[in-house]
PAZAKE-487978 format. One line per field, with one value per residue: residue number from 1; residue in one letter; x, y, z of N, C-alpha, C, O in turn. Coordinates in steps of 0.02 Angstrom, whole numbers, padded with zeros to 5 digits, always signed. Example, Ala and Ser with C-alpha at 12.3 -4.5 7.8 and 13.67 -1.06 7.14 Angstrom:
pos: [1  2]
code: [A  S]
n_u: [+00660  +00642]
n_v: [-00284  -00112]
n_w: [+00390  +00354]
ca_u: [+00615  +00684]
ca_v: [-00225  -00053]
ca_w: [+00390  +00357]
c_u: [+00660  +00645]
c_v: [-00165  +00002]
c_w: [+00390  +00394]
o_u: [+00712  +00670]
o_v: [-00166  +00057]
o_w: [+00423  +00402]
end
This chain:
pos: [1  2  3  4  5  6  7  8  9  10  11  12  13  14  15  16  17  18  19  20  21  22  23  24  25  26  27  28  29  30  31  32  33  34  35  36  37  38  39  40  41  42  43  44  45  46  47  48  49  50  51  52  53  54  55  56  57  58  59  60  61  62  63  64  65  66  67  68  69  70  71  72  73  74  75  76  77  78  79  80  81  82  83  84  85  86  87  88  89  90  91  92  93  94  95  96  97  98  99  100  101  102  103  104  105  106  107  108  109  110  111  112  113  114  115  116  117  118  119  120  121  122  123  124  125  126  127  128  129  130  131  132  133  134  135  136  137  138  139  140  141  142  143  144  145  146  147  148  149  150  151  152  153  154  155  156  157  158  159  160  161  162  163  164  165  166  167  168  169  170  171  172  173  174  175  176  177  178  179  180  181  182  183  184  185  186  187  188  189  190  191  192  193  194  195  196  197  198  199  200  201  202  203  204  205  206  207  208  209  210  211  212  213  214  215  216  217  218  219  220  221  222  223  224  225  226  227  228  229]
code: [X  X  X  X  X  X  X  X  X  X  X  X  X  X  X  X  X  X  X  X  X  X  X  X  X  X  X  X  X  X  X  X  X  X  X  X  X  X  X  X  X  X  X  X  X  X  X  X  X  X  X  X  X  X  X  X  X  X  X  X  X  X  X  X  X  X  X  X  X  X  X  X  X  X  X  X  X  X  X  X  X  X  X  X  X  X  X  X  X  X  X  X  X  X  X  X  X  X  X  X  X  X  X  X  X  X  X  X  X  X  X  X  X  X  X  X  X  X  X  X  X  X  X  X  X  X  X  X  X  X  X  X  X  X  X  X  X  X  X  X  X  X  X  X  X  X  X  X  X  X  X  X  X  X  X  X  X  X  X  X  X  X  X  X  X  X  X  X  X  X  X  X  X  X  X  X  X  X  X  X  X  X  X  X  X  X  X  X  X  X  X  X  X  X  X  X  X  X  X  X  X  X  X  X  X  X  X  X  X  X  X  X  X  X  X  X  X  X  X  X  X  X  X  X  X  X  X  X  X]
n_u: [+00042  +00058  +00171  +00323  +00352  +00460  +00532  +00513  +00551  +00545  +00459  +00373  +00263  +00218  +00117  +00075  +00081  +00009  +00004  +00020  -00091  -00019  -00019  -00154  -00256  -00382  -00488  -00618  -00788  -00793  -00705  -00611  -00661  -00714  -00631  -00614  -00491  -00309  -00242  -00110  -00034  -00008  +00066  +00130  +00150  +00197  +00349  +00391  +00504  +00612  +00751  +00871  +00983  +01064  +00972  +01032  +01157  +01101  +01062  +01100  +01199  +01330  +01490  +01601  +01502  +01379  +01253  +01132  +01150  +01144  +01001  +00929  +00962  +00914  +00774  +00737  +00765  +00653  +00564  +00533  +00537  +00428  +00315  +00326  +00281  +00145  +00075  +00066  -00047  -00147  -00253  -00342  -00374  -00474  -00608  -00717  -00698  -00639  -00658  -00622  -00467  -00369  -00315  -00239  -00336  -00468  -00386  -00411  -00356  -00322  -00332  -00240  -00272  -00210  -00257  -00282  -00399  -00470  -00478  -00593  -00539  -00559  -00453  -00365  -00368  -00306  -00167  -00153  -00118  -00024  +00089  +00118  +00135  +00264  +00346  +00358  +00449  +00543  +00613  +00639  +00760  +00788  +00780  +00791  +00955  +01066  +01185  +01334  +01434  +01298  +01214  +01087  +00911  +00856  +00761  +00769  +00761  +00630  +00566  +00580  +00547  +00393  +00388  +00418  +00338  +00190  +00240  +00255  +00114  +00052  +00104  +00014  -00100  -00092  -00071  -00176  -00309  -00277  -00210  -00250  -00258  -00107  -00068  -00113  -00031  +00072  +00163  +00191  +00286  +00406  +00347  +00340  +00459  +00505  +00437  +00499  +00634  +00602  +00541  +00620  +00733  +00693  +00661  +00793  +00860  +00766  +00644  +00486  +00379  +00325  +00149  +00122  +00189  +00102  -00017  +00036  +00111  +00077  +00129  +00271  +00313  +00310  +00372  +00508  +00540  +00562  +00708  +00750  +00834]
n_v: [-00060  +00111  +00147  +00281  +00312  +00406  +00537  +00670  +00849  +00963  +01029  +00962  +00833  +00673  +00596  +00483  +00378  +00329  +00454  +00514  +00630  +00763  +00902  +00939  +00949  +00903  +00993  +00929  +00928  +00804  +00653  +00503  +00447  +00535  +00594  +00724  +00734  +00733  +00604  +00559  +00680  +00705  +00716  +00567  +00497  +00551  +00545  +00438  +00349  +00243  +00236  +00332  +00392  +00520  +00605  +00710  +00676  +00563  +00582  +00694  +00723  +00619  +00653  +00673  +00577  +00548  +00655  +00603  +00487  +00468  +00507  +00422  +00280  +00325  +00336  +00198  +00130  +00196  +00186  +00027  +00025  +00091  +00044  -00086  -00047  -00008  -00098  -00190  -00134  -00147  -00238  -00175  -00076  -00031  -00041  +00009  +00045  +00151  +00241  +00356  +00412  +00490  +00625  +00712  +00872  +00858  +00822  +00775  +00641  +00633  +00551  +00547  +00485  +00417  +00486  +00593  +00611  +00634  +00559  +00514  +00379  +00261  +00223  +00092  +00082  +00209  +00209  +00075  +00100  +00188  +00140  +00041  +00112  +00178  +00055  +00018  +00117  +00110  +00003  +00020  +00019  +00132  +00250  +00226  +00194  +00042  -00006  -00011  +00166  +00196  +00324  +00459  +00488  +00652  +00769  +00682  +00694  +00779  +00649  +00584  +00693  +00647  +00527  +00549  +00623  +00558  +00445  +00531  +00555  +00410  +00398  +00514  +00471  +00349  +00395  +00476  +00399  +00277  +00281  +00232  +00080  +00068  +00086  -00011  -00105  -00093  -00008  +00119  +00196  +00146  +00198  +00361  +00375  +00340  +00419  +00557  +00528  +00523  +00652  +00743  +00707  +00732  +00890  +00896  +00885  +00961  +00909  +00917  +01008  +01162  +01159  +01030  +00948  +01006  +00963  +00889  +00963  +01002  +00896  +00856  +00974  +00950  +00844  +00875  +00953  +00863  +00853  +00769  +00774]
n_w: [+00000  -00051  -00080  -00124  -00257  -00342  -00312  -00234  -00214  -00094  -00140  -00243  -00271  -00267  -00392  -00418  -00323  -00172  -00041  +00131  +00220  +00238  +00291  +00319  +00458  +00515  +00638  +00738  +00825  +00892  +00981  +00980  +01119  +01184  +01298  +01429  +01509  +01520  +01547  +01510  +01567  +01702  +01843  +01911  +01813  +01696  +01714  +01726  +01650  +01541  +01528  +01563  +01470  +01394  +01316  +01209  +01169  +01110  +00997  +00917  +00769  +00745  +00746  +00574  +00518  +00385  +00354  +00302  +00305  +00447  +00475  +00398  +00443  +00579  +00529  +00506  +00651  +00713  +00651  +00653  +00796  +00838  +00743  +00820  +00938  +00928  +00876  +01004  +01060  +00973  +00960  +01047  +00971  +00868  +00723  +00771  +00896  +00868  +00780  +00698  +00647  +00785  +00873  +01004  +01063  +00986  +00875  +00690  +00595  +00411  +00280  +00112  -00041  -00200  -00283  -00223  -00167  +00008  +00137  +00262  +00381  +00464  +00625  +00652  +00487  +00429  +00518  +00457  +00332  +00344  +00385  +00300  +00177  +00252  +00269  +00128  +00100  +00140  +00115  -00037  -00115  -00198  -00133  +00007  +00025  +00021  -00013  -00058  -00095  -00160  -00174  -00099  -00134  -00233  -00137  -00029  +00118  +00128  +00105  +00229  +00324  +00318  +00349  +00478  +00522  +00503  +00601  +00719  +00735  +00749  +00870  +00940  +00924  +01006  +01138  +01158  +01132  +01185  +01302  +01413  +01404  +01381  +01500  +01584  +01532  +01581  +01506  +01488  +01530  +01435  +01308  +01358  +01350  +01214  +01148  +01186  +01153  +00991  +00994  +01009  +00918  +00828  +00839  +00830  +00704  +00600  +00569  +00605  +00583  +00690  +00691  +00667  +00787  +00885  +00948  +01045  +01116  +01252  +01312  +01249  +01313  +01460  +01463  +01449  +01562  +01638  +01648  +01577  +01453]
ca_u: [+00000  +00068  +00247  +00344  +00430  +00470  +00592  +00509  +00591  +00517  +00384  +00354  +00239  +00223  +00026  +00042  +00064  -00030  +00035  -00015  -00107  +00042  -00020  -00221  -00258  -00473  -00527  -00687  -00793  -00774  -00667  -00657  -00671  -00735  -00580  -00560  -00433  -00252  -00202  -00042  +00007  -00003  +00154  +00140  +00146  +00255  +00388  +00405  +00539  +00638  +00829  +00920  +01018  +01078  +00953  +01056  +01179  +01095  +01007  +01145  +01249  +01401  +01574  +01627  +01437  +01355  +01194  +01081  +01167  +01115  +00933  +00922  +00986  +00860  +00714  +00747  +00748  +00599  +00505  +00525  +00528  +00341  +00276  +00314  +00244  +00088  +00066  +00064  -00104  -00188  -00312  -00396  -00373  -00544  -00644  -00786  -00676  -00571  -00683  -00572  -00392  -00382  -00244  -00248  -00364  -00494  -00381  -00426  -00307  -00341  -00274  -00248  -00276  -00147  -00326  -00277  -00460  -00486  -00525  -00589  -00554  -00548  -00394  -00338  -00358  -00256  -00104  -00103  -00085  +00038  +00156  +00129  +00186  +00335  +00367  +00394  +00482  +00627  +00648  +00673  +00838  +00825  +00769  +00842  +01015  +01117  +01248  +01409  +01426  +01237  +01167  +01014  +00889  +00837  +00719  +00780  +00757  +00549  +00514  +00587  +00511  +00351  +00392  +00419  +00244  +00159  +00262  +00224  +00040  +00039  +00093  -00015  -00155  -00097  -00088  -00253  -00343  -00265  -00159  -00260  -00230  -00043  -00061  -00129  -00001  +00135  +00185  +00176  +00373  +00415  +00300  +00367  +00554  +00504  +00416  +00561  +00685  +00575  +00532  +00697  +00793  +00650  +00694  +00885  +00847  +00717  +00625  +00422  +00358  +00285  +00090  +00125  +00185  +00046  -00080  +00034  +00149  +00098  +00167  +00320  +00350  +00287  +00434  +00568  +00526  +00573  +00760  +00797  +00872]
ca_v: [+00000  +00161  +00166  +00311  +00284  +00459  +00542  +00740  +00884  +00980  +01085  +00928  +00772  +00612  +00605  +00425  +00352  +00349  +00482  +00551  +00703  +00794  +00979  +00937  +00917  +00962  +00982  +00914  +00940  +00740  +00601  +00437  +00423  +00603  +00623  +00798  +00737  +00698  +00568  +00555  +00747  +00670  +00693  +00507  +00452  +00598  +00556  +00393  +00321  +00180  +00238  +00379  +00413  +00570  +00602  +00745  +00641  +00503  +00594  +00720  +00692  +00590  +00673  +00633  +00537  +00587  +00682  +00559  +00430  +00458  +00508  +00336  +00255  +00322  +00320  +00129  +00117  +00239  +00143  -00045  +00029  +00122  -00023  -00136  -00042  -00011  -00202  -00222  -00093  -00187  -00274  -00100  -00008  -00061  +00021  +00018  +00086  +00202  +00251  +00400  +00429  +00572  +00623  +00776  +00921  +00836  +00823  +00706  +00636  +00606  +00509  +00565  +00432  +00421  +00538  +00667  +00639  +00621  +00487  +00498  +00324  +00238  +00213  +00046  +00074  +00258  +00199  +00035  +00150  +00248  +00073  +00002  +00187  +00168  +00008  +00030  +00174  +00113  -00056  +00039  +00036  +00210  +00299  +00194  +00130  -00001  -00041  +00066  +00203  +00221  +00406  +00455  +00519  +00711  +00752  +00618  +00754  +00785  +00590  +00575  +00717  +00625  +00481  +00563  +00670  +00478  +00407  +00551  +00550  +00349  +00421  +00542  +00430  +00308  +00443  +00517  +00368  +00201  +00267  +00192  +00037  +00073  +00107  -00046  -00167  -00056  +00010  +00190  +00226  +00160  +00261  +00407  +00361  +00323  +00500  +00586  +00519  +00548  +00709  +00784  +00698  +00796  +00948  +00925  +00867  +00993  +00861  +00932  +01098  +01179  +01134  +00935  +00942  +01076  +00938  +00857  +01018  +01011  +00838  +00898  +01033  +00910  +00772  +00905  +00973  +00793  +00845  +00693  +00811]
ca_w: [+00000  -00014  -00105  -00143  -00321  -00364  -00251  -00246  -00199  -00054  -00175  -00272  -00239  -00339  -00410  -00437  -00276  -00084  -00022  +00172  +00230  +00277  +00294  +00326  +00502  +00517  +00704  +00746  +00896  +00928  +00947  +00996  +01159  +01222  +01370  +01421  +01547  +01477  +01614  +01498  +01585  +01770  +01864  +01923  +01726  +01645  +01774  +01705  +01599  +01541  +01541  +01588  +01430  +01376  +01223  +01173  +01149  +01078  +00939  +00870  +00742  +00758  +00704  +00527  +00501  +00339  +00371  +00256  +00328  +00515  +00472  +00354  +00492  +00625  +00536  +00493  +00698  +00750  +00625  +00698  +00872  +00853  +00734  +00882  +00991  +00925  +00873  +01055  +01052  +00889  +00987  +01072  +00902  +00787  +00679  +00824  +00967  +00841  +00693  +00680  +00671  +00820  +00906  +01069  +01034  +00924  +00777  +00662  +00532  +00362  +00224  +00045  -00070  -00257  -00327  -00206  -00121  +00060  +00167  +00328  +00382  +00554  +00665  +00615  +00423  +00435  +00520  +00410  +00269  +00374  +00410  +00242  +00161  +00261  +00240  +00067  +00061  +00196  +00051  -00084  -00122  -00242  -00080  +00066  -00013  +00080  -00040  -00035  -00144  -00178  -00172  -00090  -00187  -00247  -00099  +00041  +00188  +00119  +00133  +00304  +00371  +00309  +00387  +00569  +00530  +00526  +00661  +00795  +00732  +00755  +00958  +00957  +00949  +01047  +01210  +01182  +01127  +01196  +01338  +01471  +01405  +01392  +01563  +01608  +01512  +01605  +01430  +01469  +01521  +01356  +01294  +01380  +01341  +01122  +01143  +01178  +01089  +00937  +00969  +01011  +00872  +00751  +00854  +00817  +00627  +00583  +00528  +00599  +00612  +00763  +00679  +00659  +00842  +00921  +00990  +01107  +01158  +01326  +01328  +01238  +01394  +01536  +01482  +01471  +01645  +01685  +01673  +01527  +01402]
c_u: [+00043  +00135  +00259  +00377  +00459  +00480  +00563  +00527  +00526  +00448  +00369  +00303  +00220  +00159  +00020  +00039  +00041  -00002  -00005  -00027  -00066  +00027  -00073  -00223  -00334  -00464  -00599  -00703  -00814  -00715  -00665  -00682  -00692  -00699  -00569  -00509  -00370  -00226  -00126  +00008  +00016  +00052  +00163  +00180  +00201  +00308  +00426  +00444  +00592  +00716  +00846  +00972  +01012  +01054  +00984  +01092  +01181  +01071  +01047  +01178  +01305  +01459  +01589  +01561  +01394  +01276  +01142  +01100  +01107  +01043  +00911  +00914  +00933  +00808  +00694  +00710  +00693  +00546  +00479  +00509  +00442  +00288  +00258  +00246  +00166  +00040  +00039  -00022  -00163  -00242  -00364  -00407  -00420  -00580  -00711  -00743  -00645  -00611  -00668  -00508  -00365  -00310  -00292  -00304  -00413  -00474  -00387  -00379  -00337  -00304  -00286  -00220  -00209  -00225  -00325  -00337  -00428  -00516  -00510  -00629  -00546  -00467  -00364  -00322  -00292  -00206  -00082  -00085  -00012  +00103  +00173  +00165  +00252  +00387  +00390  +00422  +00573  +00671  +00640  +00716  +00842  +00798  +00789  +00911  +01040  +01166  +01288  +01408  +01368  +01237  +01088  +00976  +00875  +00771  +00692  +00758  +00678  +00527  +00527  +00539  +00434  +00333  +00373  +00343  +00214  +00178  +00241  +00146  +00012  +00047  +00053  -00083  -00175  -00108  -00148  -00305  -00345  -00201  -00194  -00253  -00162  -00034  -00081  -00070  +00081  +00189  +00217  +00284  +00415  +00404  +00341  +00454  +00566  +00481  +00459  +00592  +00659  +00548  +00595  +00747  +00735  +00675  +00773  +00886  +00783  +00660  +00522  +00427  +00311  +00187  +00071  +00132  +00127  +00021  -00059  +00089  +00158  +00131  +00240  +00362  +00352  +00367  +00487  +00573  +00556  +00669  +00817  +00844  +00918]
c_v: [+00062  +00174  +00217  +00294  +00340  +00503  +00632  +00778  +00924  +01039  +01034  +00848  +00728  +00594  +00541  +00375  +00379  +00401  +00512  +00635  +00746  +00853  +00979  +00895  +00947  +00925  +00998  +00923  +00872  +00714  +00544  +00416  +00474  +00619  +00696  +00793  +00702  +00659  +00569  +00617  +00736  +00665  +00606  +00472  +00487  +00581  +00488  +00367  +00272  +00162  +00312  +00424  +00483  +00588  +00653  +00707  +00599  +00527  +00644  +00680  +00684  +00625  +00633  +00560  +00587  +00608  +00625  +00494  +00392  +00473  +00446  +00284  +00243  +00298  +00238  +00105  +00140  +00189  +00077  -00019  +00035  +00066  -00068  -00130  -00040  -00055  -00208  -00201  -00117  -00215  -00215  -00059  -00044  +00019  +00038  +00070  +00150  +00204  +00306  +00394  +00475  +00560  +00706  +00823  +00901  +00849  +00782  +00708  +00623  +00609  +00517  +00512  +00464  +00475  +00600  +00664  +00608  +00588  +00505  +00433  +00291  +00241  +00169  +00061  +00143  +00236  +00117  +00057  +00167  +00177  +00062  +00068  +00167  +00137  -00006  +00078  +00139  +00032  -00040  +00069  +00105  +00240  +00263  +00164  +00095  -00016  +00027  +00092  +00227  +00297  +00394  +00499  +00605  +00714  +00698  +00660  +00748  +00716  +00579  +00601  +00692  +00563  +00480  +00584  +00585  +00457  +00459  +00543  +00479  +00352  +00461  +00504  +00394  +00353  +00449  +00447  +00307  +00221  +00243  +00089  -00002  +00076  +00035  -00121  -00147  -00043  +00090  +00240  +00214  +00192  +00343  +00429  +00366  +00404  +00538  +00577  +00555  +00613  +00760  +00755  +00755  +00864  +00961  +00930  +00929  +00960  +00871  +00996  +01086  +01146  +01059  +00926  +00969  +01008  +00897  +00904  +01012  +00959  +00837  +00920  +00999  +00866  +00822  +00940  +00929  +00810  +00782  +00722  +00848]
c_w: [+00000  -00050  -00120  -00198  -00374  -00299  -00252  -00228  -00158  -00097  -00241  -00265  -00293  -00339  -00430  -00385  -00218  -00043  +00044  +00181  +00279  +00321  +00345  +00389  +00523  +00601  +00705  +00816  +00943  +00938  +00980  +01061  +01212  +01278  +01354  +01468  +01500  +01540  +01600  +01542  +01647  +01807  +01878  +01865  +01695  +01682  +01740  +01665  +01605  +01535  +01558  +01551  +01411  +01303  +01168  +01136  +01096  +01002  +00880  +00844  +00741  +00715  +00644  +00491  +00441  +00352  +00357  +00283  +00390  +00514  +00422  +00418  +00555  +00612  +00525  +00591  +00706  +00719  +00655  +00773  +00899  +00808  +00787  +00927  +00995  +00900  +00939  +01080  +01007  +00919  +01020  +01014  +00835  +00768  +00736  +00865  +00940  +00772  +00646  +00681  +00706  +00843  +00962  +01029  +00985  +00869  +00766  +00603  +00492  +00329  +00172  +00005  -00143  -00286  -00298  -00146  -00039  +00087  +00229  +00346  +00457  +00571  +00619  +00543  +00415  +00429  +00503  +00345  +00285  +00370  +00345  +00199  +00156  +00236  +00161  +00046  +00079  +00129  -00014  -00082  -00161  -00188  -00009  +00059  +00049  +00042  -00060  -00101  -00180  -00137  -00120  -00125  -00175  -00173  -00024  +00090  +00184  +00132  +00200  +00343  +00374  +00350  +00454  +00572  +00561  +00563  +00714  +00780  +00740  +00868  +00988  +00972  +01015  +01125  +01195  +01172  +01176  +01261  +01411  +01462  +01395  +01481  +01599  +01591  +01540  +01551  +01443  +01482  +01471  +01317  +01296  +01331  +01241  +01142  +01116  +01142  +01000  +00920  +00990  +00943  +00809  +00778  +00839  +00767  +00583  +00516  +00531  +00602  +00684  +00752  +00691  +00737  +00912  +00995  +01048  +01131  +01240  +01339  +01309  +01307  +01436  +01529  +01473  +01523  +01659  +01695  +01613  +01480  +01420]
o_u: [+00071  +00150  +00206  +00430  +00476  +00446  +00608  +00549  +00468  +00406  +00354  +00341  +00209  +00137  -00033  +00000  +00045  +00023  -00059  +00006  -00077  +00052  -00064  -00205  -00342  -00446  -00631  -00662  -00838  -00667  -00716  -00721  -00690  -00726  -00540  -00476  -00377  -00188  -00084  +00068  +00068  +00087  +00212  +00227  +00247  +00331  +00486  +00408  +00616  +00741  +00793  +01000  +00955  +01086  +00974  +01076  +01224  +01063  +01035  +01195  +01342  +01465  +01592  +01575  +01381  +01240  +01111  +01059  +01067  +01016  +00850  +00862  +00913  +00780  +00636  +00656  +00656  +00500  +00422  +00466  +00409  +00234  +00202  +00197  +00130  -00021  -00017  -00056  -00222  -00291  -00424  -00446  -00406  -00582  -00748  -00755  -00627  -00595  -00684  -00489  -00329  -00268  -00346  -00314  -00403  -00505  -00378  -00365  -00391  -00255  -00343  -00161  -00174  -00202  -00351  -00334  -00379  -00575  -00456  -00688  -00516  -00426  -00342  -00263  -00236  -00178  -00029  -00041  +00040  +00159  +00230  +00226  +00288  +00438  +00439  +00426  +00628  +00729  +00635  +00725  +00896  +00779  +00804  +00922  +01037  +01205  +01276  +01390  +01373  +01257  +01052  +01003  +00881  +00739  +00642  +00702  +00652  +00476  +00478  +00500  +00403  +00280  +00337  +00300  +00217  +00131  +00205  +00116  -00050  +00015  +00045  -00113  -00223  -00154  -00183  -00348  -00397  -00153  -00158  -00246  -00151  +00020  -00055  -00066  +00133  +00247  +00262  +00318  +00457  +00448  +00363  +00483  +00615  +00527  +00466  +00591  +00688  +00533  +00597  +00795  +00746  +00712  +00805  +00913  +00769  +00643  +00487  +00473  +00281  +00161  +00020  +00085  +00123  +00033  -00098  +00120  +00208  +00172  +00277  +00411  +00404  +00408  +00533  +00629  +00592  +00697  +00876  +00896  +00950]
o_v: [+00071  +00233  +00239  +00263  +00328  +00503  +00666  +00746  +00921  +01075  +01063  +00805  +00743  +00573  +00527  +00329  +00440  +00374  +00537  +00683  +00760  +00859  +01004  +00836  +01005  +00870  +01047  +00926  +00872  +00742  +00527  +00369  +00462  +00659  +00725  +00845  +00658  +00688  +00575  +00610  +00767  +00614  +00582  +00432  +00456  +00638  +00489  +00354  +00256  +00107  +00343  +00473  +00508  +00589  +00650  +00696  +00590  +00486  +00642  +00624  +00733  +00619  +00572  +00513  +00647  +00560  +00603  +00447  +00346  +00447  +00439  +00255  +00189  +00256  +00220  +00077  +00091  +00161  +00069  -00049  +00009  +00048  -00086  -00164  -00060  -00051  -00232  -00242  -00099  -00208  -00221  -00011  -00071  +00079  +00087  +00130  +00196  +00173  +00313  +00360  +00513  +00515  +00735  +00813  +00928  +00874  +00735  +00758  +00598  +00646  +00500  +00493  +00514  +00501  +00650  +00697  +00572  +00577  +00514  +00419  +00323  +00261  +00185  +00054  +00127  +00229  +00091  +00032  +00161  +00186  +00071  +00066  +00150  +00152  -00040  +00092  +00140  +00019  -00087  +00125  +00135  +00290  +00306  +00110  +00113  -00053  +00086  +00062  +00270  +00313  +00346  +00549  +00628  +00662  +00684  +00637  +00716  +00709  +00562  +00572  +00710  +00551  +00441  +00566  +00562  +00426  +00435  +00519  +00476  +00323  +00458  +00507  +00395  +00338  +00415  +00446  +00288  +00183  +00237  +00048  -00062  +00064  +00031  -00172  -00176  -00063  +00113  +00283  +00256  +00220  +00374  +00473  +00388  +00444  +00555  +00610  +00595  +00634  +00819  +00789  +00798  +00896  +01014  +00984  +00915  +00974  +00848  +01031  +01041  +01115  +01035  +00895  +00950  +01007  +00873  +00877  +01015  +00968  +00817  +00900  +01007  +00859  +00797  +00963  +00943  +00785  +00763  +00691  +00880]
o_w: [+00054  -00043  -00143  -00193  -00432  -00248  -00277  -00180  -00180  -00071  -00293  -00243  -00351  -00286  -00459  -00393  -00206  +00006  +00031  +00161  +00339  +00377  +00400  +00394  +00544  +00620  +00686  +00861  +00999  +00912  +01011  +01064  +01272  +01316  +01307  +01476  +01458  +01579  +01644  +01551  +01661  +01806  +01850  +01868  +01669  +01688  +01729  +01616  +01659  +01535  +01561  +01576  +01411  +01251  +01108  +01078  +01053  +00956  +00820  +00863  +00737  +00654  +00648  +00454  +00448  +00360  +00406  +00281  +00393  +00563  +00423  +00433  +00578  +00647  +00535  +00601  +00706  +00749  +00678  +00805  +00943  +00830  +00802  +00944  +01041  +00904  +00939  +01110  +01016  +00883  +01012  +01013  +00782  +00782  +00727  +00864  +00977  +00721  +00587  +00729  +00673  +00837  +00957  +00970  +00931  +00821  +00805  +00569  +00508  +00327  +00157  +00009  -00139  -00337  -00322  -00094  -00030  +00076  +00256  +00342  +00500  +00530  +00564  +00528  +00395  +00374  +00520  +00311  +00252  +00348  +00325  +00191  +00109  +00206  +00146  -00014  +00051  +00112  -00053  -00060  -00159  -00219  +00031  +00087  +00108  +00074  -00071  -00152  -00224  -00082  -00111  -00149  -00118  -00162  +00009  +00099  +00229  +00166  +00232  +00381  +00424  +00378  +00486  +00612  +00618  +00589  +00758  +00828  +00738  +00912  +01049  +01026  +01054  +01163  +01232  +01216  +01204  +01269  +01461  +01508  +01398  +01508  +01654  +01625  +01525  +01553  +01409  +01455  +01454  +01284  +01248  +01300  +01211  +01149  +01057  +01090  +00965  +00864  +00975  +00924  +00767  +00741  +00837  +00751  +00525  +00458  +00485  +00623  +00713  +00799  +00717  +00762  +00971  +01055  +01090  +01178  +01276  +01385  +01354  +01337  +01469  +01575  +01506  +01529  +01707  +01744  +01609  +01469  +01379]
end
């Protein structure tokens, strides 16, 4: 579902494949599960995490490491890491319980089909668009190379940052929608800990804008209060 096979340059987009709703974020005055409390903001819960590492550290780029390299590199990880995780979620995430794709603030995602139109489609179906996308972008070799001396393509920087858009919006969900049942499988300091990392390496990489990030800001501010960065 979903391939990229035309490499576009940041004011260009390829009209023949699935491409997500990057820009288009409509707020509605639902969503799926009507919480106006964010339990995720909770000192008990924000407090929470699963190492100690120095994410500055971990997320800049390495001396003498080629830019395209180390963002190839990551998004390869971020991807398996947040697939996982939200595998582990797959069983709370239907088209009954999740007949939207929301995230904080009643936004609702939507997915732009290879016609350009708009689909507002449940949870589940969204972010299997969003995986399968990926998934074929990170195994094509003319936009992911692995063999030495390959190039990356015209436009490598625009699919990434596409990538991260769909991967925090695959977390955003999961907090506002499914984090009481993160909470219950004692998930949520992982949680906490993938957060971060992923949204500080976009902050070092200028890989979202301030809009893509908005709806979980306060969550943003709450985990760097914590002191991890």
């Amino acid at each position: 579902m979903g391939g990229c096979h035309s490499y576009p340059s940041a004011t260009e987009a390829d009209g023949k494949t699935l491409q997500p709703s990057d820009i288009s974020n409509e707020k509605l005055g639902i969503n799926n599960n009507n919480l106006e409390e964010r339990p995720y903001l909770q000192q008990q819960y924000v407090c929470q995490q699963i190492t100690h590492t120095d994410m500055f550290a971990l997320t800049a780029l390495p001396p003498g490491v080629d830019r395209a390299e180390w963002l190839a590199s990551n998004t390869v990880a971020f991807f398996k890491h947040i697939n996982l995780f939200s595998s582990a979620l797959s069983e709370f995430c239907t088209p009954s319980t999740c007949p939207t794709a929301c995230g904080p603030g009643n936004t609702i995602y939507v997915w732009t089909d290879d016609h350009g139109r708009k689909l507002k489609c449940s949870a589940p179906l969204y972010f299997d668009y969003a995986m399968s996308y990926i998934q074929d972008l990170l195994t094509d070799e003319d936009v992911f190379p692995t063999k030495t001396g390959s190039v990356f393509p015209t436009g490598f920087v625009f699919l990434v940052q596409k990538v991260f858009l769909l991967l925090f919006r695959t977390l955003a969900h999961i907090y506002w929608s499914h984090y009481r049942e993160t909470l219950a499988l004692g998930l949520h300091a992982h949680l906490n800990t993938l957060f971060t990392h992923l949204t500080l390496f976009c902050q070092q990489h200028a890989l979202l804008e301030p809009e893509d990030t908005e709806p979980l800001q306060d969550l943003i501010t709450a985990l760097g209060q914590q002191g991890w960065t």
